[in-house]
VOGUVO-323490 format. One record per residue (C-alpha): x, y, z. Coordinates in Angstrom, 2 decimals. Layout:
N
- u_v_w
- X_Y_Z
...
***
This chain:
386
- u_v_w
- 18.89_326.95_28.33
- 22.68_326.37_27.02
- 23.26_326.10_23.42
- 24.95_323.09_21.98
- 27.93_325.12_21.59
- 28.31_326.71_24.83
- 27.82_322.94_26.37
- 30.57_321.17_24.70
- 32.90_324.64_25.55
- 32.23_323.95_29.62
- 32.62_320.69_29.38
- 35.88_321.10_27.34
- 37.06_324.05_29.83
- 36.17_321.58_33.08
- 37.88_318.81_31.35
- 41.34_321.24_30.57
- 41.39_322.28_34.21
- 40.92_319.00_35.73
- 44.15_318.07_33.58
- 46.29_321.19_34.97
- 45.40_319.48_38.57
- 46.12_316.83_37.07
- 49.68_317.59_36.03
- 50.23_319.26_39.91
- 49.00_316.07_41.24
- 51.22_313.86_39.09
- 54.58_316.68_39.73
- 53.89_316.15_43.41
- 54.09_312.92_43.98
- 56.62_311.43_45.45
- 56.75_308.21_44.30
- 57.81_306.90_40.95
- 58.94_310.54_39.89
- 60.52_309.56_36.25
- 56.69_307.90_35.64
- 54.40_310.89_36.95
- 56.84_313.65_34.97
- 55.95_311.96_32.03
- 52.42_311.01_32.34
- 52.29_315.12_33.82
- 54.00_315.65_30.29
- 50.98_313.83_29.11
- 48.76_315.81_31.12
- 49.36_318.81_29.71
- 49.89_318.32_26.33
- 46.10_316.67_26.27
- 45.31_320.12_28.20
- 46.78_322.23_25.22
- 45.18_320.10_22.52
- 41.76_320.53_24.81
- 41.98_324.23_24.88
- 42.83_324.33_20.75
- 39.60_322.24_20.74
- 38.03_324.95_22.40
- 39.18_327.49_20.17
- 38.13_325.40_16.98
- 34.23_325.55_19.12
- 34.44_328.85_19.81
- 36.03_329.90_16.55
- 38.62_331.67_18.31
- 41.22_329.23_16.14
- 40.46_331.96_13.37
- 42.76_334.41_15.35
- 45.27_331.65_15.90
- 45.05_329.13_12.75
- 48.67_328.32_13.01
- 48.08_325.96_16.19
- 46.22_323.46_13.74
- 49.43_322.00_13.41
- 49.88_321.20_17.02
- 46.27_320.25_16.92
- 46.83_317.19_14.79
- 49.73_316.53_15.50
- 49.47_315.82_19.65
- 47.17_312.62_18.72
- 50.51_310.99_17.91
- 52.23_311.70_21.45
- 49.26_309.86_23.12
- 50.30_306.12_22.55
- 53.73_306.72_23.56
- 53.00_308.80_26.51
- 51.06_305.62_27.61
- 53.30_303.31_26.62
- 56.24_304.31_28.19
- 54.91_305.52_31.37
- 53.49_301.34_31.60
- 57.14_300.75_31.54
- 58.48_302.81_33.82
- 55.56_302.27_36.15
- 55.49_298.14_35.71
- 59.45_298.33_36.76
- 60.71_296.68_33.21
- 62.40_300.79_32.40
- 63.36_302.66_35.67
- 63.76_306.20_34.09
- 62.97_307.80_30.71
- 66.01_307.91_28.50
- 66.87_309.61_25.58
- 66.24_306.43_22.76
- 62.42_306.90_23.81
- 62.36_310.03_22.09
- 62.07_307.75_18.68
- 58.99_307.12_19.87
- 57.89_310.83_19.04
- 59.18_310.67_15.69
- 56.03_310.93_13.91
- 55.12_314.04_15.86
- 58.76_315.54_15.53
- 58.63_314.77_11.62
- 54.85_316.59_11.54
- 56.48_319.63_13.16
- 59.60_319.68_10.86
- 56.91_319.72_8.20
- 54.83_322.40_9.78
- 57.61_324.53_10.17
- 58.01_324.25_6.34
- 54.82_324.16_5.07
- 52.39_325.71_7.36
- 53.87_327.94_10.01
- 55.44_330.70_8.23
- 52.28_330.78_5.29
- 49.55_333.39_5.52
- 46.68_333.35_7.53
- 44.29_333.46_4.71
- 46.33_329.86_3.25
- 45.70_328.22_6.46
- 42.07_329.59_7.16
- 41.09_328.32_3.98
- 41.32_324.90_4.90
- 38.61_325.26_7.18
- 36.34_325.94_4.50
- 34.99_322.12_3.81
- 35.07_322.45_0.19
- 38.85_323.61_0.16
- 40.55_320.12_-1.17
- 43.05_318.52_1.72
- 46.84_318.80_0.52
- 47.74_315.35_0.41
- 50.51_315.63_3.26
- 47.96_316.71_5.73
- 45.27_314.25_4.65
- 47.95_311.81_5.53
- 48.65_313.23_9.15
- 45.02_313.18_9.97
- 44.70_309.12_8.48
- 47.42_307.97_10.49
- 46.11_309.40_13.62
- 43.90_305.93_14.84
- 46.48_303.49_12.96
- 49.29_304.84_15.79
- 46.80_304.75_18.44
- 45.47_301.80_18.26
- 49.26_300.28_17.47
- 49.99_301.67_20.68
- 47.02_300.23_22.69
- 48.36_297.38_21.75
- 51.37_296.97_22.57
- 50.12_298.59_26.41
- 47.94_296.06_27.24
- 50.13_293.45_26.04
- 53.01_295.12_28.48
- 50.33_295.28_31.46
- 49.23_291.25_30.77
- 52.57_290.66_30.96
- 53.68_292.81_34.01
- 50.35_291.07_35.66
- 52.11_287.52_34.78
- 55.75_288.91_36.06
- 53.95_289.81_39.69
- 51.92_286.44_39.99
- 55.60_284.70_39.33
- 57.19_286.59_41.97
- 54.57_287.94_44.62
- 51.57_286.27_46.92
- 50.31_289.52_47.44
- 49.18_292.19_45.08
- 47.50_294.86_47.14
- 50.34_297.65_47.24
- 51.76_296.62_43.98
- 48.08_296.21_41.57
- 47.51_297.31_38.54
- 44.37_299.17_39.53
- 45.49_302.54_38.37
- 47.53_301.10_35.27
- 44.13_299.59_34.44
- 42.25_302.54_34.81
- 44.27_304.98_32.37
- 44.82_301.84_29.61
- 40.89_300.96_29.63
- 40.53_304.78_29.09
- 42.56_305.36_27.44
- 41.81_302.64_24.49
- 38.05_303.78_24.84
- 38.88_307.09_23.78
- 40.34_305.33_20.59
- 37.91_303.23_20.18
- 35.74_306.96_19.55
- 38.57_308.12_17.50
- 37.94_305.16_15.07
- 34.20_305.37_14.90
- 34.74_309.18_14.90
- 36.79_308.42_11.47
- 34.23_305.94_10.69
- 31.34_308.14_10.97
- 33.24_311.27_9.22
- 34.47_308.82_6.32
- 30.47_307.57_5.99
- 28.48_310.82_6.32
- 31.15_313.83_5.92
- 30.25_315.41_8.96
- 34.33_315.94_10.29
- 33.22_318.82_12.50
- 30.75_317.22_14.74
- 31.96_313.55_14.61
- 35.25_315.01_15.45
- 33.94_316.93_18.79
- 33.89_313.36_20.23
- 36.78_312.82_20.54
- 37.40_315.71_22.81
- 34.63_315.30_24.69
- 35.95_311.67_25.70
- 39.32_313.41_26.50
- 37.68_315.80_28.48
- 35.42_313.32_30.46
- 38.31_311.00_30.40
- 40.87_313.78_32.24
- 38.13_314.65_34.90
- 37.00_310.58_36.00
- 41.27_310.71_35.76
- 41.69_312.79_38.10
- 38.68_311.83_40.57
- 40.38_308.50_40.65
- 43.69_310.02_41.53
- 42.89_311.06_44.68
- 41.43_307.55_45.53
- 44.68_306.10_44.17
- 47.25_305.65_47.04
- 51.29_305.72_46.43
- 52.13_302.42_44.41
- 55.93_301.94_44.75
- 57.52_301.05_41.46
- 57.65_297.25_41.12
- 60.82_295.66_40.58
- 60.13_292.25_40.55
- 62.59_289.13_40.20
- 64.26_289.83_36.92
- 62.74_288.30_33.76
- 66.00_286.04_33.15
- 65.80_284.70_37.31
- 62.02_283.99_36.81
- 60.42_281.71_34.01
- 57.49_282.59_32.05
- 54.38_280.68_32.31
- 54.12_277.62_30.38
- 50.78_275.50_29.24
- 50.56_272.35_30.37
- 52.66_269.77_28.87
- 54.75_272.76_27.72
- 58.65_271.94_28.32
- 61.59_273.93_29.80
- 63.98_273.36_27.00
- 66.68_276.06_28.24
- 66.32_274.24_31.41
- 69.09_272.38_33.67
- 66.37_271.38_35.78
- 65.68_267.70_35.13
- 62.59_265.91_36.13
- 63.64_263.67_38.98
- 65.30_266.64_40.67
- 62.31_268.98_40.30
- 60.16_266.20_41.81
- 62.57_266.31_44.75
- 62.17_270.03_45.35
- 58.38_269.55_45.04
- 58.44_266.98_47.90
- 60.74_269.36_49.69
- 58.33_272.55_49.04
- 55.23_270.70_50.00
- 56.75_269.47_53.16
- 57.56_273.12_54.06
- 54.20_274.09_53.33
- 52.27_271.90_55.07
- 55.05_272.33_58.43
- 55.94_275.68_58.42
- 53.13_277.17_57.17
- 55.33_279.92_55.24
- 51.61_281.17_53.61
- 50.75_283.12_57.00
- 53.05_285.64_55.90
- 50.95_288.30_54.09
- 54.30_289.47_52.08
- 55.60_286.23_51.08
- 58.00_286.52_47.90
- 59.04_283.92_45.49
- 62.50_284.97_47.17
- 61.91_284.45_50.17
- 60.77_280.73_49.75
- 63.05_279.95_47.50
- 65.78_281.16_50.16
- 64.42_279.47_52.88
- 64.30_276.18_50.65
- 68.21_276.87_49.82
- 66.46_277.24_46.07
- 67.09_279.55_43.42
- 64.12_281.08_42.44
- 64.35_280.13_38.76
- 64.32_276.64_39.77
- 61.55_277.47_42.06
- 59.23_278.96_40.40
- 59.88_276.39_37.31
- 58.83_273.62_39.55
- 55.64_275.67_40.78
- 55.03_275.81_36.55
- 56.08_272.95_35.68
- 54.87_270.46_38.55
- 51.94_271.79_39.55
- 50.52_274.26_36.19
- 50.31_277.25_38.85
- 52.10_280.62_39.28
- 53.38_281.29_42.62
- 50.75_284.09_43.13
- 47.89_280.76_42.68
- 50.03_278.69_44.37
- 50.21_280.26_47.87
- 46.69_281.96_47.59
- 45.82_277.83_47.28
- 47.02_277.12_50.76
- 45.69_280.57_52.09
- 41.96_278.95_51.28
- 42.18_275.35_52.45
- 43.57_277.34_55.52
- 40.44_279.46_55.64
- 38.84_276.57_54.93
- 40.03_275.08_58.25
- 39.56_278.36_60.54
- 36.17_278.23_59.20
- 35.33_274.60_60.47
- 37.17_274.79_63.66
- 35.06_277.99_64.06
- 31.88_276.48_65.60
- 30.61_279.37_67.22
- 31.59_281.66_64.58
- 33.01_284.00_66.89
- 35.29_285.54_64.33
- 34.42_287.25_61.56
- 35.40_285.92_57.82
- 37.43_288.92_57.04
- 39.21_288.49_60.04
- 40.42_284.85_59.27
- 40.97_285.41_55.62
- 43.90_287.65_57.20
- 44.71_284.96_59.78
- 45.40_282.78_56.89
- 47.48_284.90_55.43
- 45.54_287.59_53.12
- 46.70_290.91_53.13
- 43.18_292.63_51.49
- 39.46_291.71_51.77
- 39.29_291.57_47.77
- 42.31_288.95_47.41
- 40.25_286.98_49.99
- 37.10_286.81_48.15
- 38.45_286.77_44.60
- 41.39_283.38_45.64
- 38.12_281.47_47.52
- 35.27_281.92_44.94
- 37.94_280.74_42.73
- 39.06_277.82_44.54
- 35.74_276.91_45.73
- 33.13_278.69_43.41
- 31.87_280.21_47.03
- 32.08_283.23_48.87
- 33.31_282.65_52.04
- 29.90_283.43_53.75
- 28.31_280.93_51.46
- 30.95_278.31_52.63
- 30.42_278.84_56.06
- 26.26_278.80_55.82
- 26.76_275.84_53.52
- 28.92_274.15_56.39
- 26.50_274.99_58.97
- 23.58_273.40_57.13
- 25.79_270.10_56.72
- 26.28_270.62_60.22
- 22.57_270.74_61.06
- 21.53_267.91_59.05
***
């Protein structure tokens, strides 16, 4: 039976080389090459700070107690890694520049320190601090505090960059299948759950004094975290980086009763373009095309798509994502009832009306109608019958 000990070190070791395939995975893709170098970056440097965890299990960091520096200081790289890959990904930054380094500050500052205070000072100095009843020098006490304060700062401001990337794509796209946020979702959620252990790790070690263990946590989330990663990553197909109508072109989304005041849109005139829009919609039935753009209505309404999208907000309380996906149902809606033998399948009509993926189709109809489409359809039949 495996010891505790030689447990955590395979699942450590498993977790380190799922994040060197990783980092292969990430170098080799084509698409959105300034993101992947970064998040491969990322990649590796959890690697590293895996494989020092490793040492600190197997007490192999005796023969190498310099790398504690690196060890606490790579927590610090995380947030920003995140961050900035959100930004390259979502479209708002198309390559990493040199300003982002500030970012890495903290860690660059920790390493200036290091190479001070702790590189260059005898083994015994820094192996004594292992010994739990050595007292913390104040500087590294501080390092280790820190650590969840920057995380969690950064979690922050990711999800409040992906909520608003989501928001940017609604005001510009009907479709989000080849431009989601599945896989942006999938590293943020996991990435704030493994600081969501790093704080009850600190919790628990501030509480009971049991660093060591509480600490092992942590890398066991990273190294769980890397491998369900890396699964997904082969499920994940190419997104091409999103560049959607620029933030100035495209208004944000405003509350009801909410006014434009930057706006040289009056009232009567956006009432006009509403007529005008709804007229189109209901004749031309631009909603059949699965890759419908803000743009491309707003060109074939001689509209800019500022004022557009303003009178989509304004007028009607929607987004244009909502908006079309609206006229995609009530569409369904009528293949559905013209259907009588139901010869076609309800897949198959949700992309005659304009759908471009089954889970678009089912999440814009229980919304509009609080059914499934099956559940419409048997509900219609019954109506029928009676």
């Amino acid at each position: 039976m495996l010891q505790f000990k030689e447990l955590i070190s395979y699942i450590l070791i498993i977790g380190a080389a799922q994040g060197v395939l990783l980092t292969v995975f990430l170098l080799r893709k084509k698409e959105n090459k300034s993101a992947n170098r970064l998040m491969a970056i990322s990649m590796s440097v959890f690697v590293v700070d895996l494989l020092l965890a490793l040492a600190f299990t197997t007490d192999y960091i005796r023969e190498i107690p310099w790398t504690m520096a690196l060890n606490n200081s790579f927590p610090y790289t995380y947030g920003p890694f995140i961050f900035l890959y959100t930004l390259i990904l979502s479209g708002k930054k198309h390559e990493f520049k040199p300003v982002y380094l500030l970012h890495f500050l903290p860690f660059f500052m920790i390493q200036l320190y290091a190479l001070f205070f702790w590189y260059f000072e005898p083994a015994g100095y820094q192996l004594d601090l292992l010994n739990p009843d050595t007292p913390t020098p104040l500087a590294i006490s501080l390092i280790g505090s820190f650590i969840p304060i920057s995380g969690i700062t950064y979690m922050i401001l990711t999800i409040r960059e992906v909520l608003q990337f989501n928001n940017r794509l609604k005001q510009s796209y009907s479709y989000l299948d080849k431009i989601n946020l599945s896989w942006i979702n999938y590293l943020v959620i996991g990435s704030a759950g493994i600081w969501l252990v790093v704080v009850a790790t600190y919790a628990l070690s501030y509480f009971y004094g049991k660093e060591d263990k509480a600490g092992i946590l942590i890398y066991i989330s990273m190294a769980v975290f890397l491998y369900l990663l890396g699964f997904r990553s082969l499920k994940q197909p190419e997104m091409k980086q999103v560049d959607p109508v620029k933030e100035d072109d495209v208004p944000p989304v405003h509350q009801p009763g909410e006014s434009y005041r930057k706006s040289g849109l009056s009232d009567e005139l956006a009432g006009e373009y509403l007529q005008i829009l709804v007229k189109m919609m209901d004749s031309e039935k631009p909603y059949l095309n699965n890759k419908l753009k803000l743009s491309d209505l707003a060109e074939s309404l001689s509209i800019s798509t500022h004022n557009l999208s303003e009178v989509i907000n304004k007028k009607l309380n929607q987004n244009f994502y909502d908006f079309i996906n609206k006229y995609r149902v009530e569409e369904v809606k009528r293949l559905i009832e013209s259907d009588k033998d139901t010869a076609f399948s309800i897949l198959g009509l949700g992309f005659d009306a304009g759908f471009s993926s089954k889970s678009a189709f089912y999440t814009s109809f229980k919304k509009a109608t609080g059914l499934t489409p099956a559940q419409y359809r048997e509900n219609l039949k019954i109506k029928k019958a009676g």
